[in-house]
Residue frames as qw, qx, qy, qz and C-alpha x, y, z in Angstrom:
[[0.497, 0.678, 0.537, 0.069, -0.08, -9.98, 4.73],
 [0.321, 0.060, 0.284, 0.901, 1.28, -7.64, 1.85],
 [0.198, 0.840, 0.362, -0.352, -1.03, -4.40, 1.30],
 [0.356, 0.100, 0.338, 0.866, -0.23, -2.63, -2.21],
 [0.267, 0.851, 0.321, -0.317, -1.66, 0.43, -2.90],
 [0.399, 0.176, 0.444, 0.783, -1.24, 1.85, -6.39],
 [0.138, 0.915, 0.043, -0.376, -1.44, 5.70, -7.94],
 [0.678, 0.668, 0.208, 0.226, -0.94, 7.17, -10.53],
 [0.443, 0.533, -0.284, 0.663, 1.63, 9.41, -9.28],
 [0.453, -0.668, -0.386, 0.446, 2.58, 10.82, -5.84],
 [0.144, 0.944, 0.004, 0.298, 2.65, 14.89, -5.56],
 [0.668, 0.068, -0.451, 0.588, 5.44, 16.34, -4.78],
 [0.294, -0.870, -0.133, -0.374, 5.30, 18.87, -0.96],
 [0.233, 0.650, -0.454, 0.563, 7.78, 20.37, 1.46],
 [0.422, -0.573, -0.579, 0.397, 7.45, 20.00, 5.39],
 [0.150, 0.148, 0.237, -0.948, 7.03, 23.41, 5.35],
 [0.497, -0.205, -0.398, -0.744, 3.61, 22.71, 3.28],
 [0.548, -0.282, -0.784, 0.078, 3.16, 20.08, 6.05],
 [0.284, -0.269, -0.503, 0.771, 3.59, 22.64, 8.99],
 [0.298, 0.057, -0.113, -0.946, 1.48, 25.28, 6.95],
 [0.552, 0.263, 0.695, -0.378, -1.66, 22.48, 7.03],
 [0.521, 0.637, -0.246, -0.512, -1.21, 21.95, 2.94],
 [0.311, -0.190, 0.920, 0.144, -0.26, 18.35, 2.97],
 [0.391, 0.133, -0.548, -0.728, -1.88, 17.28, -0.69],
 [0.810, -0.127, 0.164, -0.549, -5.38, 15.09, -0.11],
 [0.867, 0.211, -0.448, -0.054, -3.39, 11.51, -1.59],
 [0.226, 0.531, -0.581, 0.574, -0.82, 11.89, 0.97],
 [0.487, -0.186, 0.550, -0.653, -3.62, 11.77, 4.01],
 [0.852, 0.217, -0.263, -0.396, -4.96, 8.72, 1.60],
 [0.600, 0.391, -0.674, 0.184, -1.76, 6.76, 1.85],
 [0.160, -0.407, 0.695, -0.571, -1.24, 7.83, 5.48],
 [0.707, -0.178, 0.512, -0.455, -4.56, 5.94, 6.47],
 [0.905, 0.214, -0.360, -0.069, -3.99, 2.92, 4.25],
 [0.481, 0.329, -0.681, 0.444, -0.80, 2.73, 6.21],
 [0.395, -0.367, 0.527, -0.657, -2.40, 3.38, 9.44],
 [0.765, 0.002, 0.050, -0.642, -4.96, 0.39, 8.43],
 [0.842, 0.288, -0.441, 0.117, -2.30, -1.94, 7.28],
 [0.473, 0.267, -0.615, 0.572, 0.15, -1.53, 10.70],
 [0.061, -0.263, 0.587, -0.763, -1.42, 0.02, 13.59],
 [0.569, -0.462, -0.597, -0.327, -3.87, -1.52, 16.23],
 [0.477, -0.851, -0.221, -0.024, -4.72, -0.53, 19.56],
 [0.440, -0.850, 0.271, 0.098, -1.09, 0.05, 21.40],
 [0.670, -0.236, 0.609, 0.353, 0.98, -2.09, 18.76],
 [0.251, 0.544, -0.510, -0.618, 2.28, -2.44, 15.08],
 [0.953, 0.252, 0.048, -0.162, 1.69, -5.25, 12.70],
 [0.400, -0.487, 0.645, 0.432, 5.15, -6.85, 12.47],
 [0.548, 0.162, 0.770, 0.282, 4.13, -9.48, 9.83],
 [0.345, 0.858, 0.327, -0.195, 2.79, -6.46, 7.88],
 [0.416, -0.082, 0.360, 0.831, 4.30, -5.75, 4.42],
 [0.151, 0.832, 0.287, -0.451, 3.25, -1.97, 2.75],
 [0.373, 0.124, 0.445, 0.805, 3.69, -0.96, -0.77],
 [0.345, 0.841, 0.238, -0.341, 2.62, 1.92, -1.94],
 [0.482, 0.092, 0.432, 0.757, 3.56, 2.36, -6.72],
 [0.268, 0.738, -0.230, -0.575, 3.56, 5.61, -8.47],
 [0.819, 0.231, 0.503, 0.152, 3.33, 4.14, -11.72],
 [0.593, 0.780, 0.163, 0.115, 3.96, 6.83, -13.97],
 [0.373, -0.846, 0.374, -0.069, 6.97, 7.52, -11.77],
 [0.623, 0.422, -0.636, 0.171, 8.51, 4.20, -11.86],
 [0.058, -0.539, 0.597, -0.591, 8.53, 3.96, -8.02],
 [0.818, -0.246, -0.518, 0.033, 8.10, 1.19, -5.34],
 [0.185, -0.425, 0.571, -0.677, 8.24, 2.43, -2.05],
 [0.725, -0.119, -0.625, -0.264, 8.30, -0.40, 0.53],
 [0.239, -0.650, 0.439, -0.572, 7.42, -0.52, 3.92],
 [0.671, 0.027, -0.739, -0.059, 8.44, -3.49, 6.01],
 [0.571, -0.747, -0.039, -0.337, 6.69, -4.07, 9.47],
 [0.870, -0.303, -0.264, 0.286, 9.21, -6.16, 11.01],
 [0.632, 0.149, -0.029, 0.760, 12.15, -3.50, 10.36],
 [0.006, -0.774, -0.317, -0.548, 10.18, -0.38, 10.91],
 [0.379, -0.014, -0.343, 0.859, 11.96, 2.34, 13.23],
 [0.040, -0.107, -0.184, 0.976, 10.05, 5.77, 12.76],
 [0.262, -0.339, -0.652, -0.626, 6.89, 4.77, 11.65],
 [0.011, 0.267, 0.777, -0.571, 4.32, 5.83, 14.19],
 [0.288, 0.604, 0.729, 0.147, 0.29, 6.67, 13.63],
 [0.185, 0.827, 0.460, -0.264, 0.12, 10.52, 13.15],
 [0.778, 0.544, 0.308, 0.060, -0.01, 11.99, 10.37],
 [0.153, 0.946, -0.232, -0.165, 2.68, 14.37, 10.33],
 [0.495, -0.503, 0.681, 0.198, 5.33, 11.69, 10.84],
 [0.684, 0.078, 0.688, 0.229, 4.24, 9.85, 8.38],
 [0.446, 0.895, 0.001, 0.011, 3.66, 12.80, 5.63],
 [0.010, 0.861, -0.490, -0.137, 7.64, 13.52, 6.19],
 [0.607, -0.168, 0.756, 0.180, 8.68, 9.85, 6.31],
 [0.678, 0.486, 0.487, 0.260, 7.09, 9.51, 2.65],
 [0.292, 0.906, -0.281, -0.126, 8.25, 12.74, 1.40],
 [0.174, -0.713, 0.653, 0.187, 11.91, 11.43, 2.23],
 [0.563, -0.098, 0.709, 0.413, 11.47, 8.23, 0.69],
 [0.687, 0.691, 0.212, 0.076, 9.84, 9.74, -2.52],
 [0.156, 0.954, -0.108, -0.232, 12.49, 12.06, -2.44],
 [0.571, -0.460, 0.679, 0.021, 14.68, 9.72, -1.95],
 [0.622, 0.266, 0.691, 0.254, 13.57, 7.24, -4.78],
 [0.613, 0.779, 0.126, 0.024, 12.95, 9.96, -7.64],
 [0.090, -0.943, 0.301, 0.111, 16.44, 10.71, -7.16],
 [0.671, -0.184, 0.698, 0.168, 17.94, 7.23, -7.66],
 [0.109, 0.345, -0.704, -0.610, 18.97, 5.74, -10.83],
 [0.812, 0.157, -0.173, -0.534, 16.68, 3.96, -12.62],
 [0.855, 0.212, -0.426, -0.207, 17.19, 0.60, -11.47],
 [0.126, 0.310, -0.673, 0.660, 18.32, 0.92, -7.81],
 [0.490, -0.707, -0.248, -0.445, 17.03, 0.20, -4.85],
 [0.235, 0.137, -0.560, 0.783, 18.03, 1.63, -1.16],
 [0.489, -0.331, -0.569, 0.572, 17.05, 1.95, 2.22],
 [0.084, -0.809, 0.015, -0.581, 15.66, 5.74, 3.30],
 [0.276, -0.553, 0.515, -0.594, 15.04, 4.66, 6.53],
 [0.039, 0.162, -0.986, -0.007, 14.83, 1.59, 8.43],
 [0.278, 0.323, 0.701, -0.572, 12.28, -0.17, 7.03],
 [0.346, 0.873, 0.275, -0.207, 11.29, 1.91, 4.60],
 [0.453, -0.096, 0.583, 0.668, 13.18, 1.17, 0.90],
 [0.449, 0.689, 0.253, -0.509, 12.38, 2.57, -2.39],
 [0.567, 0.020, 0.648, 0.508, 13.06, 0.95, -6.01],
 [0.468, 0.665, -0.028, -0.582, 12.96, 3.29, -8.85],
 [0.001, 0.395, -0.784, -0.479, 12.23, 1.40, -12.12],
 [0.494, -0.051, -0.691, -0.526, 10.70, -1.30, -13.37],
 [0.379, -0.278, 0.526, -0.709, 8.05, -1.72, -10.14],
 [0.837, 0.110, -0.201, -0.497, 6.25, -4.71, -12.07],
 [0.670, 0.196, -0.655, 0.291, 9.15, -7.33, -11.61],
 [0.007, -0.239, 0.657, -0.715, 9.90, -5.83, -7.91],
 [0.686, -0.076, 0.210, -0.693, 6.06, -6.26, -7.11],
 [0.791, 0.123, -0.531, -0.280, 6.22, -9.85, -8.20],
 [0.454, 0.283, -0.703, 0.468, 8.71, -10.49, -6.32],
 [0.213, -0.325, 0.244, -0.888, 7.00, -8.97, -3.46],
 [0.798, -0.059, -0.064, -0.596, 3.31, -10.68, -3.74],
 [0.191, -0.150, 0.944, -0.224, 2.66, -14.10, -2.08],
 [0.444, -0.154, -0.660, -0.586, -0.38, -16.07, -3.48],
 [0.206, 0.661, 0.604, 0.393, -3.28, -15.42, -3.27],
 [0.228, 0.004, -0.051, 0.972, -3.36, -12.15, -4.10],
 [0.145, 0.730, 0.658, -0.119, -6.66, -10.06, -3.78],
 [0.371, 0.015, 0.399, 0.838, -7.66, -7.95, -6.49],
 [0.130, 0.530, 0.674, -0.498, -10.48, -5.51, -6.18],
 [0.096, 0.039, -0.394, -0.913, -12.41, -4.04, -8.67],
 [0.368, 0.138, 0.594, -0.702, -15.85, -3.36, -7.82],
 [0.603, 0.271, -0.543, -0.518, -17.23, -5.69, -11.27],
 [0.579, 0.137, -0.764, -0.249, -16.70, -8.60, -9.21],
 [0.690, -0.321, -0.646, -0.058, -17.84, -11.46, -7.02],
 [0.179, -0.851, 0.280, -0.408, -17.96, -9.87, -3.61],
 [0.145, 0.610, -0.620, 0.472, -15.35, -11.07, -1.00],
 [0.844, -0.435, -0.167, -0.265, -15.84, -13.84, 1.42],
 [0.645, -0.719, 0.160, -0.204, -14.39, -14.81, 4.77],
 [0.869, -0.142, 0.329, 0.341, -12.41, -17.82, 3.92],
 [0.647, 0.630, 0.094, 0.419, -10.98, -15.47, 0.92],
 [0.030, -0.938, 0.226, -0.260, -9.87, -12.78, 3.16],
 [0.667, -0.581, 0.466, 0.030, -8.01, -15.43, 5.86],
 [0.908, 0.265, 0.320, 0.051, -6.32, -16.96, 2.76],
 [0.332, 0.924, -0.044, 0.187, -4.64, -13.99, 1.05],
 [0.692, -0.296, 0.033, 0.657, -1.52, -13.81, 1.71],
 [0.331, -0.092, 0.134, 0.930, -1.63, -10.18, -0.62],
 [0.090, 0.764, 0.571, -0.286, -4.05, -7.45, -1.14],
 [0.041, 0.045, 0.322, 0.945, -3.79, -4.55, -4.35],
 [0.048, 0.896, 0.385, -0.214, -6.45, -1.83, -4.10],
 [0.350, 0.223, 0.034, 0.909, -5.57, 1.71, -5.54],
 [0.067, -0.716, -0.286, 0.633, -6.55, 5.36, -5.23],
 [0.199, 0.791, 0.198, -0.543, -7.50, 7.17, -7.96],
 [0.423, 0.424, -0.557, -0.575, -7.19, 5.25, -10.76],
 [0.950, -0.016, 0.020, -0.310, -8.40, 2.07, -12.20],
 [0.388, -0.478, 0.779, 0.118, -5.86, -1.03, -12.29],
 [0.679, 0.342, -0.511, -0.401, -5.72, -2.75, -15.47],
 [0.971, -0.154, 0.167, 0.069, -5.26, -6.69, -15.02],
 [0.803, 0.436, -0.123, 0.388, -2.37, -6.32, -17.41],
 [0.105, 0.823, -0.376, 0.412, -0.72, -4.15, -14.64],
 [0.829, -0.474, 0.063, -0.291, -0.70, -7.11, -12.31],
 [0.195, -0.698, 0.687, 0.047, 2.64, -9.11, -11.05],
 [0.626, -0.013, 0.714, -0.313, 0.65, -12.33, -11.34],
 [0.308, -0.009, -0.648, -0.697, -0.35, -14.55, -14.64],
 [0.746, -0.252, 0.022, -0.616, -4.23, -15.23, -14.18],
 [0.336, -0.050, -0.921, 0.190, -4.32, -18.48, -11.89],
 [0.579, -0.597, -0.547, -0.098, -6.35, -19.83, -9.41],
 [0.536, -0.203, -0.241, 0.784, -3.82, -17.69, -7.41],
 [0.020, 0.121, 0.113, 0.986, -5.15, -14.40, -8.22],
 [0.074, -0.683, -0.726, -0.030, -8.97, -13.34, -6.82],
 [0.009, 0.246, 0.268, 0.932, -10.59, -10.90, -8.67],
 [0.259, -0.477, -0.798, 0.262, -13.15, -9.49, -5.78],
 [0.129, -0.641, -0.145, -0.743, -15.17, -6.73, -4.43],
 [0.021, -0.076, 0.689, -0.720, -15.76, -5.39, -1.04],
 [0.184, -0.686, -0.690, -0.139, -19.31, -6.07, 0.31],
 [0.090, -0.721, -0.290, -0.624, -21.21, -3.35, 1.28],
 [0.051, 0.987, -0.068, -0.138, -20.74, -0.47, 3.21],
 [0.469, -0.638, 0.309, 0.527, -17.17, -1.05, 3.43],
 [0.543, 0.505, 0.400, 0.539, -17.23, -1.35, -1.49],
 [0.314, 0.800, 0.340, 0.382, -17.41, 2.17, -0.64],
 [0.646, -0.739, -0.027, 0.191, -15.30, 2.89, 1.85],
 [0.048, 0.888, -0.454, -0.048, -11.98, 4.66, 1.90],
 [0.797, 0.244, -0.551, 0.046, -8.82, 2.25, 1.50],
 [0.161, -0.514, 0.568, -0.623, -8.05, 3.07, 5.19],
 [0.695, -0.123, 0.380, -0.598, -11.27, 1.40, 5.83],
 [0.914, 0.097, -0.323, -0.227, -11.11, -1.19, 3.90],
 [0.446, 0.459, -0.712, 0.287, -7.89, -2.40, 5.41],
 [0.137, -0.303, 0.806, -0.489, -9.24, -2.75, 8.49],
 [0.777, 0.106, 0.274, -0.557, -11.73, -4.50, 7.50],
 [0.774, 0.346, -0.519, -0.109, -9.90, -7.04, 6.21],
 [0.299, 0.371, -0.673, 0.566, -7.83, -7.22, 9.49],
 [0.520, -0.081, 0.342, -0.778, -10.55, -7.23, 11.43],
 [0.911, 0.114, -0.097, -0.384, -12.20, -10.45, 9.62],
 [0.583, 0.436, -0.646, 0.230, -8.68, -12.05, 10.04],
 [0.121, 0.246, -0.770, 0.576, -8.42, -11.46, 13.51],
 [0.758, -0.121, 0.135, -0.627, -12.33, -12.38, 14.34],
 [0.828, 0.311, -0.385, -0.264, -11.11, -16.06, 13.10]]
């Protein structure tokens, strides 16, 4: 399954701000969305694919479970792994993408075409206006956009409206729940099946 998370930008911080305990609050956001999308008891999700756009950047940073080297759950690793690929991608030309580390690419540019490419139908789309989420919808998905601190127009989607696209809410408790949480709570209802 594909997890996107979308922001409006990623901040930029040092590993010294990591070592000094000043890693920026979106950062520890991302970290558990990624923890929620790959890790489970003593393993990784292979089949697990992780985006996380900076829109106002331009950026597509893409983690792929199958390929994934340094990715492990805590948090410091993974605060420095994303530093290097942001740093990594704001630094590219517009209209590249490369490799940071294995695993773990970053396309700076147009992130709307790459994300198409990306997404597998059906895609789940969450915005808390609609129909809430059911069982057979979650084991169906094949992709899953949520953000963090901003709203997600429709018109930013990869997708034209189809029967391919479901436009859902979480049910309660989890509508309010971090995106950490939701993730596993999608994974969870997958693997209960």
């Amino acid at each position: 399954m594909n997890f996107i998370i979308v922001v409006n930008s990623l901040p930029t911080y040092t590993k010294r701000d990591i070592n000094m305990g000043q890693t920026p609050p979106l950062v520890y956001q991302i970290i558990e969305a990624c923890r929620g999308a790959f890790f489970f008891s003593h393993g990784i999700r292979k089949e697990v694919t992780f985006a996380v756009v900076s829109v106002l950047e331009n950026l597509l940073i893409v983690y792929e479970g199958e390929h994934l080297r340094y990715l492990g759950p805590e948090e410091r690793g993974q605060a420095l792994l994303l530093e290097k690929v942001v740093t990594f991608g704001r630094a590219l030309p517009l209209g590249e993408w490369k490799e940071s580390t294995p695993g773990m690419s970053v396309w700076h540019g147009d992130w709307a075409t790459k994300l198409a490419d990306l997404c597998r139908e059906p895609v789940i789309f969450f915005n808390d206006c609609y129909y809430v989420l059911n069982q057979e919808e979650i084991l169906t998905a094949q992709s899953c956009i949520l953000s963090i601190g901003t709203e997600i127009p429709e018109s930013w989607l990869p997708l034209e409206p189809s029967e391919g696209r479901l436009l859902h809410s979480f049910p309660a408790p989890f509508n309010a729940a971090n995106v950490g949480t939701k993730l596993l709570y999608l994974h969870h209802e997958r693997d209960l099946a």
